[in-house]
N, C-alpha and C positions, 0 to 999 in steps of 0.2 A: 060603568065606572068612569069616572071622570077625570082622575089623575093617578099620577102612576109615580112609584117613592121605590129609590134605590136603595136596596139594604146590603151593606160589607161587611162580613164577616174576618178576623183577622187569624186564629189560632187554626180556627178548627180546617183551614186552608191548607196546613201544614201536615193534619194525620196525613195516615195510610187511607186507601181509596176506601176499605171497608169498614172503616173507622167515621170517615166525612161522611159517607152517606146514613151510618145509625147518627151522628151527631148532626147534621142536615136535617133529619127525619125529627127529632128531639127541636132542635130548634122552631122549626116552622109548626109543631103541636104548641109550642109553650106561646107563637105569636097566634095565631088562633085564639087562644086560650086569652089571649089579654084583650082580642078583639069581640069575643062573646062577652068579656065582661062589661066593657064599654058600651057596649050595645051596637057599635058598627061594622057595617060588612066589608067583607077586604076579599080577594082574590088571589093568590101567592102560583107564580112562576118563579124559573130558575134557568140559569147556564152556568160555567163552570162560576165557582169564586164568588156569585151573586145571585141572591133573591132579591125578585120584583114583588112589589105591592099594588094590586091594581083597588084605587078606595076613589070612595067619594070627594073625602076633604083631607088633601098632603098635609097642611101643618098637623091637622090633629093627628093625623096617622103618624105621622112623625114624633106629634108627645107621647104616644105608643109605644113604637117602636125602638125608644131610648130607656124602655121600662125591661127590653128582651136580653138576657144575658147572651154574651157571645155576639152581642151588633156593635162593632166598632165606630159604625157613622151611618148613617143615611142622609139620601138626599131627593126633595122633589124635581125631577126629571124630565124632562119634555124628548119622546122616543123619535126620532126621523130615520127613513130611510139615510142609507152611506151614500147621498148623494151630495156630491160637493160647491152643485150648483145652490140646492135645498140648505145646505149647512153655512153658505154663504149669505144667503136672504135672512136667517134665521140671526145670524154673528147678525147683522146687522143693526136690524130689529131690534135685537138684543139693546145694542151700543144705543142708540133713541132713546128707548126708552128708559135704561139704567142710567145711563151718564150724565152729570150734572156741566155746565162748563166748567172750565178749568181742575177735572178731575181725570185723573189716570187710572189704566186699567193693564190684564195681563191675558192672555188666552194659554190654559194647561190642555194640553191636546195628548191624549193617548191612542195606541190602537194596537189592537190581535186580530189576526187574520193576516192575509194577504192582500194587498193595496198599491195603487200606485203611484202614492203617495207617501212620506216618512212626517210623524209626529208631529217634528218641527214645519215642513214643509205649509203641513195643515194650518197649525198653529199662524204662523206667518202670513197667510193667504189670509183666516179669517180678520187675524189684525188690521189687515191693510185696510179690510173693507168696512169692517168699525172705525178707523180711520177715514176714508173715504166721505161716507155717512155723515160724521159729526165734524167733518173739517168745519164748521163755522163754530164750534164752540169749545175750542184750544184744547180739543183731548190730547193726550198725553199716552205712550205705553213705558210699565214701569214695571217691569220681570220683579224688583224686590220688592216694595212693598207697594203696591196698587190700592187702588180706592175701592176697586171693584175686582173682579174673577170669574174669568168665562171659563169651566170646565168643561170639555169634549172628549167623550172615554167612545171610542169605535170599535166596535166588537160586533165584526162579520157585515152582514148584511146593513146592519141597524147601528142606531147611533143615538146615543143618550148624552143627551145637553143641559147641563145645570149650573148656578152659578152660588148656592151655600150647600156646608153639611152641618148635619148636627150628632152632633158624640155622643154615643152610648155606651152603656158599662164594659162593653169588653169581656174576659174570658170567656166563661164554657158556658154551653145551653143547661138549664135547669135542669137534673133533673138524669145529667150522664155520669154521675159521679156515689158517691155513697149516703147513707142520710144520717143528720146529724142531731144534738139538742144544745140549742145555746139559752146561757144565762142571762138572759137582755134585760140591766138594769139602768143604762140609758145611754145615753153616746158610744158611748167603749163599748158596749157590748152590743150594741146595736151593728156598730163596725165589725165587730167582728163578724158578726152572723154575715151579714153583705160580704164580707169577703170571702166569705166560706160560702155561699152564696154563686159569688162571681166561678169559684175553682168548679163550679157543678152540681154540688150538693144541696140538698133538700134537707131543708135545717126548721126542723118545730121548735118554737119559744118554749122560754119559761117566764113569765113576765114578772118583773116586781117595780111597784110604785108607778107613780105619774110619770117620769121618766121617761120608765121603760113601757108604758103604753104608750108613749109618744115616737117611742122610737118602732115598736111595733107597727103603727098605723103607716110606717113609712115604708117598710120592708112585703108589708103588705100588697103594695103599690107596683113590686116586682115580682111576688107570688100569688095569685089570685087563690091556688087553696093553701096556703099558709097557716098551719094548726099554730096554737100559742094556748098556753093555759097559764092562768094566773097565781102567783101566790102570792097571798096575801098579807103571810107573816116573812119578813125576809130572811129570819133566822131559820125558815121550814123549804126552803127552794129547793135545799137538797135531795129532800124526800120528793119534790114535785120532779127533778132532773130525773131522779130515779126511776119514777113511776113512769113518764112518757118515754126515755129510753128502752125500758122494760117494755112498754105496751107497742113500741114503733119498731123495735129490735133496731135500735140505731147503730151504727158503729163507733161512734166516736163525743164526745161532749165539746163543746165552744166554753170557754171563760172568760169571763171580761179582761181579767186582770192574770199575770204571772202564773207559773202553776208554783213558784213559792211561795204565794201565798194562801195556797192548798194546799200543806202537807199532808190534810188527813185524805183528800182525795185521790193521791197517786195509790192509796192501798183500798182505799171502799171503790175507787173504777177502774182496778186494775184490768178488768176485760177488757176494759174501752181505752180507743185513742183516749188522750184529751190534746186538742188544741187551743191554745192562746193566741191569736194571729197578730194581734196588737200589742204584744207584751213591750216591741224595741218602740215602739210612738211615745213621743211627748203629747201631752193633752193637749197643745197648741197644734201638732199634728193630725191627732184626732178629729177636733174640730174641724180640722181646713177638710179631712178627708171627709167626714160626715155630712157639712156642708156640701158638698159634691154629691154626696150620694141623693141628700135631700131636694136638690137642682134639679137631678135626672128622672125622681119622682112626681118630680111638679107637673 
């Protein structure tokens, strides 16, 4: 493997110990699962708080990796020993080759363990010597807003140096939560599904129109087996909710829209939730949020 991509996890940090590791366990089937379908191999270690990706090609493992619910960010990564001699050649390096003249930068320095060195200490050490380096070409250091960002997170032995991340969807791993059926008839209800989606849930379509196959083809993108059946008449979707709830024993239905605008549905699914997650958005809200999801699928 060739390069190695940091994966942060944000919620699932928070359960109980035996909570993180069935959601740990969940997560890293579902990256798996999007790496067989890519066709690429990947490698997955772990320490506390963080799964590593050891791949052949970082960016693409990273357009991957922003498709895994429950990954807050990732980032390609260069691993060195916690030697401070090595992470000072490296800050260097770095500054050469990133820095333009007349452009400024910032170095974010973390660490866990025991060290005898503090954060900041780090931090300021490697600056100097990116400073050092590129004195002929008026670099600058600018803690608020830098041209550039040398992150350094030190954890133990080893030390991971990176300088972007890239954001992904956030909540819970696919798949810890209950299963659902949404009515995806095209934006809105695409949203919905994705958000119910994000909370954990394994959500099978109901598709209607051109729309809502477009918005399918995108949710698809974060579930590799994502069941969806089509209806065709949209006056007949009910009957199609019905039948995949009935055949999947779902718990609950998605709506695009209000459930007052379903009055006859809070008595024909009174077994089941029904959620509306969208119902307080404006369509201009929708959009910006669809938009986003559509980004993270690309």
């Amino acid at each position: 493997m060739a390069g190695l991509v940091l994966i942060r996890y944000g919620e699932l940090a928070l359960k109980s110990p035996p909570v993180r590791r069935e959601f740990e366990t969940r997560l890293r089937r579902n990256i798996l699962d999007l790496f067989v379908v890519a066709g690429l191999p990947v490698r997955l270690r772990a320490d506390r708080g963080h799964l590593y990706a050891e791949v052949d090609d970082p960016p693409s493992a990273a357009r991957i990796l922003r498709r895994a619910f429950g990954i807050t960010s990732v980032s390609a990564v260069e691993e060195l020993p916690t030697d401070r001699a090595r992470l000072r050649e490296y800050a260097g390096a770095w500054g050469v080759a990133r820095l333009s003249p007349g452009s400024s930068f910032a170095v974010r320095a973390r660490r866990t363990g025991n060290h005898p060195f503090t954060s900041q200490e780090l931090a300021r050490e490697l600056g100097a010597e990116i400073l050092a380096r590129c004195s002929d070409r008026g670099i600058t250091v600018d803690l608020d807003r830098p041209s550039s960002e040398l992150f350094v997170e030190v954890r133990g032995p080893r030390t991971y140096v990176y300088a972007d991340r890239v954001r992904g969807p956030g909540g819970l791993p696919l798949g810890v939560a209950g299963r659902l059926v949404a009515h995806v008839d095209g934006p809105r209800g695409g949203l919905g599904a994705f958000l119910m989606m994000k909370r954990g849930c394994r959500v099978a379509l109901v598709v209607d129109g051109t729309e809502g196959q477009q918005a399918k083809d995108v949710l698809a993108r974060f579930d590799p087996a994502l069941a969806a059946t089509t209806s065709d008449d949209s006056a007949g979707w009910r009957a199609a909710v019905r039948e995949v709830a009935d055949r999947s024993q779902a718990d609950g239905i998605v709506l695009p829209i209000g459930l007052d605008s379903y009055p006859a549905e809070r008595e024909a699914w009174a077994d089941r939730v029904l959620f509306s997650p969208t119902v307080g958005l404006t369509e201009e809200e929708v959009a910006a949020r669809w938009a986003g999801a559509i980004e993270l699928a690309s």
